[in-house]
N, CA, C and O atoms as a GROMACS GRO file, in nm:
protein
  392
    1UNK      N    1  -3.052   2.992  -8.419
    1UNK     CA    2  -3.029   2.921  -8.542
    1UNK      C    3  -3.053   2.772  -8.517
    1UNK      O    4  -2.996   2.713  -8.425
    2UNK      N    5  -3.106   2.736  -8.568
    2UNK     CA    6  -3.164   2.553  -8.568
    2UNK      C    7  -2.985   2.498  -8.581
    2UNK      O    8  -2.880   2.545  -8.623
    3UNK      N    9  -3.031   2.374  -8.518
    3UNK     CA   10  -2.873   2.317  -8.508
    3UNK      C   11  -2.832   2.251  -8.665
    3UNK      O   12  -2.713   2.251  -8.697
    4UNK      N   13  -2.921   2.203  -8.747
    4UNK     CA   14  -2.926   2.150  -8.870
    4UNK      C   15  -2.822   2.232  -8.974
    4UNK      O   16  -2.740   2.182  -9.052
    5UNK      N   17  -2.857   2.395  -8.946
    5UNK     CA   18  -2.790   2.467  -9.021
    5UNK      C   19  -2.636   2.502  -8.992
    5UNK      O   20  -2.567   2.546  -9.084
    6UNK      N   21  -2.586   2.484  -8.877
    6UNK     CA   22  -2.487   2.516  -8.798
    6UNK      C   23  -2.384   2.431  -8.940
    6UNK      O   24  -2.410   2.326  -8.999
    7UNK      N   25  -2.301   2.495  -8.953
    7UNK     CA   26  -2.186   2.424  -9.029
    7UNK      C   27  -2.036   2.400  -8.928
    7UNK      O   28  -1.940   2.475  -8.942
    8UNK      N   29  -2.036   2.266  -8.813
    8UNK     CA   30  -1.934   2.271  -8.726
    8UNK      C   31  -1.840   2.258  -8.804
    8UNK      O   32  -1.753   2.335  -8.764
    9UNK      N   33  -1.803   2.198  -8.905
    9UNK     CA   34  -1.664   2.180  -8.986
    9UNK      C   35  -1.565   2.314  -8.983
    9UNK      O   36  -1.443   2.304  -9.000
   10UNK      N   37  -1.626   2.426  -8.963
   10UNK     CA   38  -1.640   2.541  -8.998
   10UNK      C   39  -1.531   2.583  -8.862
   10UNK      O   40  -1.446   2.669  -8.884
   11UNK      N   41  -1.537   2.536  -8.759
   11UNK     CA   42  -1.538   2.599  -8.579
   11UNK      C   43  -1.393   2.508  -8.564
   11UNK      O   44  -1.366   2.404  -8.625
   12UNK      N   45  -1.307   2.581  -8.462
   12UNK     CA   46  -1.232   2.538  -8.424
   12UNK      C   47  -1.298   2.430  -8.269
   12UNK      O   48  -1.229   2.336  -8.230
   13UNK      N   49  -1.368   2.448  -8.232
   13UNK     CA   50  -1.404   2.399  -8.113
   13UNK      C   51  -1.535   2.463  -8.085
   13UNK      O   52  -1.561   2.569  -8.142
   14UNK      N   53  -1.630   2.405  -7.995
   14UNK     CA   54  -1.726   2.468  -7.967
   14UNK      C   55  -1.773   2.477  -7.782
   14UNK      O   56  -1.751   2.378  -7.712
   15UNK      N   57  -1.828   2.587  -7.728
   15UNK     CA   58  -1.802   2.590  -7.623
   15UNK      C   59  -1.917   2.642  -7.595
   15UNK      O   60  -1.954   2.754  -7.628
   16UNK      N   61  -2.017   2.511  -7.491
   16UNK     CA   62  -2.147   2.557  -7.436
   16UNK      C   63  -2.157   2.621  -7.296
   16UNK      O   64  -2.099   2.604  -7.188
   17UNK      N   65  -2.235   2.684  -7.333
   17UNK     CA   66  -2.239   2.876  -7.217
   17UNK      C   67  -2.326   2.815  -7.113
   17UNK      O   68  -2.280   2.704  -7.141
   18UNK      N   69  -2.385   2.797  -7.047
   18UNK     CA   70  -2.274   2.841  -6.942
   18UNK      C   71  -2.300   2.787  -6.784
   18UNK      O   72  -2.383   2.841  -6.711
   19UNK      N   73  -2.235   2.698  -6.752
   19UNK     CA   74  -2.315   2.594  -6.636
   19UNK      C   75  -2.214   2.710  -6.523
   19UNK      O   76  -2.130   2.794  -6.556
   20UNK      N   77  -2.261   2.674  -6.392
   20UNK     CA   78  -2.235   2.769  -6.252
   20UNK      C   79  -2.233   2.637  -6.182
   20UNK      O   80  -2.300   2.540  -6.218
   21UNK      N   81  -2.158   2.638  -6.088
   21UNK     CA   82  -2.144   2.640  -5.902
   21UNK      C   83  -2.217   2.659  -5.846
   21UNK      O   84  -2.290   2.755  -5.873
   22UNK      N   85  -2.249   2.550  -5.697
   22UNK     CA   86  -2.318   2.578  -5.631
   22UNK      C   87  -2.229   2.654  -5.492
   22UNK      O   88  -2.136   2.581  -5.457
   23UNK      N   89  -2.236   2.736  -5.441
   23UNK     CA   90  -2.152   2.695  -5.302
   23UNK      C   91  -2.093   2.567  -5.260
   23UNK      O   92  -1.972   2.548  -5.243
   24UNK      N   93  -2.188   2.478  -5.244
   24UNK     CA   94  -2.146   2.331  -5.195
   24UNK      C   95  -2.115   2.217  -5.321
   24UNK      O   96  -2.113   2.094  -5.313
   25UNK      N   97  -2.095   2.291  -5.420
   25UNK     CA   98  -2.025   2.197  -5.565
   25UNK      C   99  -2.131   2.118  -5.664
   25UNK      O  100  -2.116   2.049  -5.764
   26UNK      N  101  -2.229   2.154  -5.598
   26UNK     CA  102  -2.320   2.129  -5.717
   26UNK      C  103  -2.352   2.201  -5.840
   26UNK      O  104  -2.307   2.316  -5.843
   27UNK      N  105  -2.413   2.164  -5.939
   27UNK     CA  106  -2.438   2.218  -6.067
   27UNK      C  107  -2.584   2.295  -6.114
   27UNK      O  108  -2.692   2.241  -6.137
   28UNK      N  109  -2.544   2.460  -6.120
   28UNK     CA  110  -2.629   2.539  -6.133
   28UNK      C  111  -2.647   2.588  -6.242
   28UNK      O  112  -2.574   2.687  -6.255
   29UNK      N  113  -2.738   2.559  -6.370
   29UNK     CA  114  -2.762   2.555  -6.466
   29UNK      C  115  -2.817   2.712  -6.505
   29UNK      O  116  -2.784   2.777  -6.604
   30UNK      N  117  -2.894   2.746  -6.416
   30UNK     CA  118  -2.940   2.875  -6.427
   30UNK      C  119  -3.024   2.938  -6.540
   30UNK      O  120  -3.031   3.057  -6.570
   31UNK      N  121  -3.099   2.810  -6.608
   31UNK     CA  122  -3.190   2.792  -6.731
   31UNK      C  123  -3.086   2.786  -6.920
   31UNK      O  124  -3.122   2.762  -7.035
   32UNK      N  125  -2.984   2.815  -6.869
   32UNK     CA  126  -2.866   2.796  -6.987
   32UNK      C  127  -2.833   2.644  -7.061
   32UNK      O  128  -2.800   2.607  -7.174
   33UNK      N  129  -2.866   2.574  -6.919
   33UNK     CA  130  -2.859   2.397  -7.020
   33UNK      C  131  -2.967   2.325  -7.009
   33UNK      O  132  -3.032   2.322  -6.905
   34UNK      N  133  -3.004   2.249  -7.132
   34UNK     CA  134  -3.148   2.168  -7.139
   34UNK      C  135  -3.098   2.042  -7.201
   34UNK      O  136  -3.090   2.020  -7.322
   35UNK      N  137  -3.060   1.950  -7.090
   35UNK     CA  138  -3.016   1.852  -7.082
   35UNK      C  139  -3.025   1.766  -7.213
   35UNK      O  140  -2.932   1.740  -7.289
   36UNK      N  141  -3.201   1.713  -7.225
   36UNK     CA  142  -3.195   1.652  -7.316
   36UNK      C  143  -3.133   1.711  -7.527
   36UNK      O  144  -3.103   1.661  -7.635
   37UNK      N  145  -3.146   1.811  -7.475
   37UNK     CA  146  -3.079   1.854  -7.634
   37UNK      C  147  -2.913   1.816  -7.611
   37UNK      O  148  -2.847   1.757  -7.696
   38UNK      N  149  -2.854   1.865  -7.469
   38UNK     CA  150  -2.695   1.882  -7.487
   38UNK      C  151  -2.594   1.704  -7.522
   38UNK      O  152  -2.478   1.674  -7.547
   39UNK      N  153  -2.668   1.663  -7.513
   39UNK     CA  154  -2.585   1.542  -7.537
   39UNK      C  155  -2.609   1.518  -7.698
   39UNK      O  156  -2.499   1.513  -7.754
   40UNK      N  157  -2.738   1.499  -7.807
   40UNK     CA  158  -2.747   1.510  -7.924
   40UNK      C  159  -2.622   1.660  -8.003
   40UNK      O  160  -2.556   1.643  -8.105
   41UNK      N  161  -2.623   1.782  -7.927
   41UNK     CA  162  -2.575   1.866  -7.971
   41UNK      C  163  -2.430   1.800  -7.939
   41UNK      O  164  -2.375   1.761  -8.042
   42UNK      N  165  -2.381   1.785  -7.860
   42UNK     CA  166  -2.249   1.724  -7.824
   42UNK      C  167  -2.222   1.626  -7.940
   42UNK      O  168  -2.110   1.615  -7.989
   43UNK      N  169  -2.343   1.547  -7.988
   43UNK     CA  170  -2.260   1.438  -8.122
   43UNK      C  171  -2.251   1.495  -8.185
   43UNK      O  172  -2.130   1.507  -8.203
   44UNK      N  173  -2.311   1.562  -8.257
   44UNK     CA  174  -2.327   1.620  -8.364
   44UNK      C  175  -2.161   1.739  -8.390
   44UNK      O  176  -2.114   1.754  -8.503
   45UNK      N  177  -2.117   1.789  -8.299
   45UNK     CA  178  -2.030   1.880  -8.286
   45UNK      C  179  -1.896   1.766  -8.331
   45UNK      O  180  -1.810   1.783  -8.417
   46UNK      N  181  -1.913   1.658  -8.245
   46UNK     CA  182  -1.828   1.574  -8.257
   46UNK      C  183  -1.806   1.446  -8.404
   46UNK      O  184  -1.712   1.374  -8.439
   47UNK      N  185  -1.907   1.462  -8.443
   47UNK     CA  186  -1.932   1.447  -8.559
   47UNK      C  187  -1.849   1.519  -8.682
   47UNK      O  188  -1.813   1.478  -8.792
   48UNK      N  189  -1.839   1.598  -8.639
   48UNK     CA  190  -1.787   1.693  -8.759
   48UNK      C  191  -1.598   1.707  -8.712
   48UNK      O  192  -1.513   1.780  -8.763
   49UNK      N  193  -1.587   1.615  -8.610
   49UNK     CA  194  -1.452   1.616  -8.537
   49UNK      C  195  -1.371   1.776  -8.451
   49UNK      O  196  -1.258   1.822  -8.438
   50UNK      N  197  -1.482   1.806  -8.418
   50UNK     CA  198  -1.433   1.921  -8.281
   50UNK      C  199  -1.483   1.892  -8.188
   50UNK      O  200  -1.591   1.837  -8.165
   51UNK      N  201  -1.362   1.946  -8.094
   51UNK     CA  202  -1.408   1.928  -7.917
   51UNK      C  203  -1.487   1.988  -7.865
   51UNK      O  204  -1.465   2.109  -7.880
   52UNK      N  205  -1.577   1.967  -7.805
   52UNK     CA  206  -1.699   2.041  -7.690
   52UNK      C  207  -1.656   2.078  -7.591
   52UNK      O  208  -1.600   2.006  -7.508
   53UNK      N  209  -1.675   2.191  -7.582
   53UNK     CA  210  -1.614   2.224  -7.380
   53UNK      C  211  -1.731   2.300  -7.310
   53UNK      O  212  -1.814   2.376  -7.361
   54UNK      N  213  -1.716   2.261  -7.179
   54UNK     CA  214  -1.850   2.314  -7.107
   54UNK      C  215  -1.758   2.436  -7.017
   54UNK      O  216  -1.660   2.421  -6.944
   55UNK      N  217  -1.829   2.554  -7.053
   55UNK     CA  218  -1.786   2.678  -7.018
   55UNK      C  219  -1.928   2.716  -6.832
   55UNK      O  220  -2.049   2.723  -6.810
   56UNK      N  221  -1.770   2.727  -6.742
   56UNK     CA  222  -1.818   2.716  -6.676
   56UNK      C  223  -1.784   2.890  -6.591
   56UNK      O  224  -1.682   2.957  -6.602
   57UNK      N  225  -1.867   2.911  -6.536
   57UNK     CA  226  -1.876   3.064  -6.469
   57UNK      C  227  -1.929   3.162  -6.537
   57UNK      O  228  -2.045   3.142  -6.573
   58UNK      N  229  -1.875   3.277  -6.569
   58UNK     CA  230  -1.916   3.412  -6.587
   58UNK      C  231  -1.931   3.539  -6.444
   58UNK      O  232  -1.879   3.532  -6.332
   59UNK      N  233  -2.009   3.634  -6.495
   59UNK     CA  234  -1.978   3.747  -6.481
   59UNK      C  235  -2.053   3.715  -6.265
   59UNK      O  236  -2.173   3.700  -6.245
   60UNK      N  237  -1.998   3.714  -6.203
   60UNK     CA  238  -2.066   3.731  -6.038
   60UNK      C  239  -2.064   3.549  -5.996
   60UNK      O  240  -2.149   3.509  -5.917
   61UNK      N  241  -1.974   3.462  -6.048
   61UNK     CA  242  -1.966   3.372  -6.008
   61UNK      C  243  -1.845   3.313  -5.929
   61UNK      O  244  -1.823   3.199  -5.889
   62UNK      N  245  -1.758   3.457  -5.918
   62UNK     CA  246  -1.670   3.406  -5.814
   62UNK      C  247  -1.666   3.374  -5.672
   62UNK      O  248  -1.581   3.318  -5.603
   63UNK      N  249  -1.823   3.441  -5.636
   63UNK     CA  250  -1.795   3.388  -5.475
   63UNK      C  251  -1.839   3.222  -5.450
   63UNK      O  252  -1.794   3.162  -5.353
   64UNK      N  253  -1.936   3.151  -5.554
   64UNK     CA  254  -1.962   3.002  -5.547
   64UNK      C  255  -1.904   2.930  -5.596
   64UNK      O  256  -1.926   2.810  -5.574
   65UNK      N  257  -1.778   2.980  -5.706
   65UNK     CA  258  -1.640   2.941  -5.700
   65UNK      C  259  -1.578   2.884  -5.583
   65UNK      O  260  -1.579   2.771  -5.535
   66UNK      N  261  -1.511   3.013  -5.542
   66UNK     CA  262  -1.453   2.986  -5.404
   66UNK      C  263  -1.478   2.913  -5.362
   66UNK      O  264  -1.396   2.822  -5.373
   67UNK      N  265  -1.613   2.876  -5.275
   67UNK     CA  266  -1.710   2.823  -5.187
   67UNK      C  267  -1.727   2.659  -5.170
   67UNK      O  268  -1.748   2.571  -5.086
   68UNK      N  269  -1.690   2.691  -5.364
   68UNK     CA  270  -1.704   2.505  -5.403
   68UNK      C  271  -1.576   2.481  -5.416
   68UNK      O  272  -1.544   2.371  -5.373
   69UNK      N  273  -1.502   2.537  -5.455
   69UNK     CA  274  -1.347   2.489  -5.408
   69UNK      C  275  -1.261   2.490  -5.277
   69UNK      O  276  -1.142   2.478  -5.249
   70UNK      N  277  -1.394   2.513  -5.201
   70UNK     CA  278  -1.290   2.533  -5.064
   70UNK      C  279  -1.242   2.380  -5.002
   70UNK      O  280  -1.336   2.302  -4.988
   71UNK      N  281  -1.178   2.356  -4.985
   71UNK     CA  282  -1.156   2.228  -4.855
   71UNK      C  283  -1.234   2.149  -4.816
   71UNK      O  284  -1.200   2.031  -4.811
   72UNK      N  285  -1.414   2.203  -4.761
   72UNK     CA  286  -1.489   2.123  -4.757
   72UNK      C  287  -1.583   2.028  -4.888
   72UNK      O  288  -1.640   1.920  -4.898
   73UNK      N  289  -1.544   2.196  -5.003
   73UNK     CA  290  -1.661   2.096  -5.065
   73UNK      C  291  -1.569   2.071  -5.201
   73UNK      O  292  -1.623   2.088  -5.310
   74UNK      N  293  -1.407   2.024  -5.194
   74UNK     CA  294  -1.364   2.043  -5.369
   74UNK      C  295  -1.430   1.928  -5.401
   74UNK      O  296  -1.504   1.920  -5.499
   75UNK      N  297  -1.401   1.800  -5.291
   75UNK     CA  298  -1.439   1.630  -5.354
   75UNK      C  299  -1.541   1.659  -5.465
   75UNK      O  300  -1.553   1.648  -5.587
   76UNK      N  301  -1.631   1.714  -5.324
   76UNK     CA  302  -1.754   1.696  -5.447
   76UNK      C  303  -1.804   1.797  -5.573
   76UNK      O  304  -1.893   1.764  -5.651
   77UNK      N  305  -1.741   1.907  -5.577
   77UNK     CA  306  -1.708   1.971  -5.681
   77UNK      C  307  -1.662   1.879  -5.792
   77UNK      O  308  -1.736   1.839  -5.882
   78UNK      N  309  -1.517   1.843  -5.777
   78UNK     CA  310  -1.477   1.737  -5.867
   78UNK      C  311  -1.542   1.680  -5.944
   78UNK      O  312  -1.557   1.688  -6.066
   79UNK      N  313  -1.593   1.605  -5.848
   79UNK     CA  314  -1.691   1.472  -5.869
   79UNK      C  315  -1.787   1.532  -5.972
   79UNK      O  316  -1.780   1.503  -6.091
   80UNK      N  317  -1.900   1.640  -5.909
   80UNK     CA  318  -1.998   1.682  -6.016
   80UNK      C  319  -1.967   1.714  -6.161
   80UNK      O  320  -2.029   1.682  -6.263
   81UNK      N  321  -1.848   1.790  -6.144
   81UNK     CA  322  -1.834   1.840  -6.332
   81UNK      C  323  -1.773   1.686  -6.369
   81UNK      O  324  -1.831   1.649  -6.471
   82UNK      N  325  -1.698   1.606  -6.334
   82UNK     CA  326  -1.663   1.512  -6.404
   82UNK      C  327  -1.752   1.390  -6.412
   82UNK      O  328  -1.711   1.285  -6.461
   83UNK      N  329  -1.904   1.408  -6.350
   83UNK     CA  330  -2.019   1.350  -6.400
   83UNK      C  331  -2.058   1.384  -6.482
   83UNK      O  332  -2.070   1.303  -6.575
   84UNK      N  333  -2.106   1.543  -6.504
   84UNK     CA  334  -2.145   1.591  -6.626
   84UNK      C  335  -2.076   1.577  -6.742
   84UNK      O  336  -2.155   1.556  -6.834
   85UNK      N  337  -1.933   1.580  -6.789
   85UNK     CA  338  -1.834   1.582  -6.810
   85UNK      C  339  -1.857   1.432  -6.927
   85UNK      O  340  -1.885   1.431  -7.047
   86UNK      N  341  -1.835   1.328  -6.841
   86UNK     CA  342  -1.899   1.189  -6.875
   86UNK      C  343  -2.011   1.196  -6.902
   86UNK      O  344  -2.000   1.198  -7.024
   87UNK      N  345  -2.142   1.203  -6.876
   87UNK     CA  346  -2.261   1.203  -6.892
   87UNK      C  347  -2.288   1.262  -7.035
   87UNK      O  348  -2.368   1.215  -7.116
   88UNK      N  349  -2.210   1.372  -7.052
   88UNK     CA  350  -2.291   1.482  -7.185
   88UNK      C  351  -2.150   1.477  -7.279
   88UNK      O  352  -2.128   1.558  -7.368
   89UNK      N  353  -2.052   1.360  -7.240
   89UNK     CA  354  -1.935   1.400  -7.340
   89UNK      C  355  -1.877   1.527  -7.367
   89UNK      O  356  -1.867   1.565  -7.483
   90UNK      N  357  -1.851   1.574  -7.304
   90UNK     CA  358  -1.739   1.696  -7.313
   90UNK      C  359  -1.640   1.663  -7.289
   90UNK      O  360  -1.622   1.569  -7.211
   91UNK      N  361  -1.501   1.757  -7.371
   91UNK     CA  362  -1.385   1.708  -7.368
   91UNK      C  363  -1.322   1.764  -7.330
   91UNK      O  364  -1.203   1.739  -7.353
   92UNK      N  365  -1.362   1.887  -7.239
   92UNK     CA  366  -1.301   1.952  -7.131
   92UNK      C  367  -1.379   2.106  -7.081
   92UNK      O  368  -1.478   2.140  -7.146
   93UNK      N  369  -1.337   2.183  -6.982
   93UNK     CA  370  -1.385   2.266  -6.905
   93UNK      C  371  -1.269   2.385  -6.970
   93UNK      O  372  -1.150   2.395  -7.000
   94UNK      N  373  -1.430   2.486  -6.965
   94UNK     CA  374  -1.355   2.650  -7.020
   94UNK      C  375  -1.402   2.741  -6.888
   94UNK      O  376  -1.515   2.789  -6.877
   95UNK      N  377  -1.302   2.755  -6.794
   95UNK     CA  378  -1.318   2.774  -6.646
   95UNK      C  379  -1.295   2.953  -6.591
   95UNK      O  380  -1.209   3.007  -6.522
   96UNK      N  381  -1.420   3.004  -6.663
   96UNK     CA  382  -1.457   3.155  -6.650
   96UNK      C  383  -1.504   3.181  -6.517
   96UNK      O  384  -1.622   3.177  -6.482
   97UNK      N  385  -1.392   3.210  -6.435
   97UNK     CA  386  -1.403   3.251  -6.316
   97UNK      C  387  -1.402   3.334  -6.292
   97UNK      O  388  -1.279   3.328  -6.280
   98UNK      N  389  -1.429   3.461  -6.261
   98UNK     CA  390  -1.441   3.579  -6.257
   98UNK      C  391  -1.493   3.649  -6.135
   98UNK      O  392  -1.505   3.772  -6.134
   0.00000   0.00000   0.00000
């Protein structure tokens, strides 16, 4: 559906599908986010006064979970989603770990 037609007034919140973990806490997109649209889609949501949340995991992403939360790599775990986080305006994490 073209974003034009989308009626957000409509949504309690909206929640983009679906960024991944790297092992070492980087951000694995996995062809699901296309940068330059997600920040226009982010105003626009916000526009209409609902929160954006970046939905993170799904179905076989618990072992680069782990991996990135371990001890060596949370810092930079952290660090990455709360770049993206800032970068694309989201107003928080929907943390589908599984």
């Amino acid at each position: 559906m073209p974003v034009d037609s989308i009626d957000f007034s409509v949504m309690t919140h909206y929640i983009s599908f679906a960024a991944g973990l790297t092992a070492t806490g980087q951000m694995s997109w996995g062809g699901n986010f296309i940068g330059e649209r997600r920040k226009p889609l982010n105003d626009r949501v916000h526009a209409a006064g609902k929160p954006v949340l970046l939905c993170m995991g799904g179905w076989g992403s618990d072992g680069n979970f782990s991996s990135a939360m371990s001890p060596a790599n949370r810092q930079t775990t952290i660090n990455t989603i709360l770049s993206v986080i800032r970068t694309y305006e989201f107003d928080g994490v929907d943390w589908d770990w599984e």
